[in-house]
N, C-alpha and C positions, 0 to 999 in steps of 0.2 A: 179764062186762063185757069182760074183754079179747078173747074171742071175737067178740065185737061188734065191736071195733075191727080185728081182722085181718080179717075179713068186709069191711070197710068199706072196709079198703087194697087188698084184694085187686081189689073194683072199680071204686075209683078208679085203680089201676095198669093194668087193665084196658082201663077207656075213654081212659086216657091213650096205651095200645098202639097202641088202635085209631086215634085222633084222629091221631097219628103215623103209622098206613099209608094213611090218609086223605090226608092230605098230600104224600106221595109220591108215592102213584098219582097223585094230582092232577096233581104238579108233573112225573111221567113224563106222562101226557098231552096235558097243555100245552105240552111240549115247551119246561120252564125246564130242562133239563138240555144240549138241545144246542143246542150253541154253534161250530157251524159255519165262522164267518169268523175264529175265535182267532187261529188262525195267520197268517192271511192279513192280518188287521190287526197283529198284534205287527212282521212284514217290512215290510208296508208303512211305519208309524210309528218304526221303527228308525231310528236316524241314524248317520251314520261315526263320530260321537265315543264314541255307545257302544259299539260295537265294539269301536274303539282302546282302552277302561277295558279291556274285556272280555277282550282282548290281554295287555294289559299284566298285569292281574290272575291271567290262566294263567300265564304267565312269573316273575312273582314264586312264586308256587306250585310250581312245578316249580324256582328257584332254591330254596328254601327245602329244598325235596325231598332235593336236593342235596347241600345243607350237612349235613342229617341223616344223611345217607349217608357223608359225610367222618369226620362226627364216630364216627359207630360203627364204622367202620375203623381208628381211631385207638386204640381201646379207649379211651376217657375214662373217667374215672373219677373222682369229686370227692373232696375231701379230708375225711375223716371229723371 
């Protein structure tokens, strides 16, 4: 019986493989994989204000960088 059932897994896991490279090749084919104007629409559709986040956002990061660096020079050490 159980023999039967690994038999049985084996090809359904099998045709489940295949149904999957199926699909890919398909989708390489069809050419759902290249996506050629990404970039060129992400610049175009961009605006200054996200930028300016975008700005801002490195700068807090690199403040914060910072302070991590202050603090371990300081040798901290909390109170047990």
């Amino acid at each position: 019986m159980s023999e039967n059932i690994i038999i049985l897994m084996i090809g359904i896991s099998t045709f489940l493989g295949a149904l999957g490279l199926i699909a890919l090749l398909w989708g390489v084919k069809t050419g759902q994989f290249d996506d050629q104007s990404k970039f060129i629409d992400a610049a175009r559709y961009d605006n200054e204000e996200d930028l300016r986040d975008a700005a801002m956002m490195e700068e807090k990061k690199k403040h914060r960088e910072k302070k991590r660096e202050e603090k371990k020079k300081k040798n901290y050490m909390p109170a047990d």
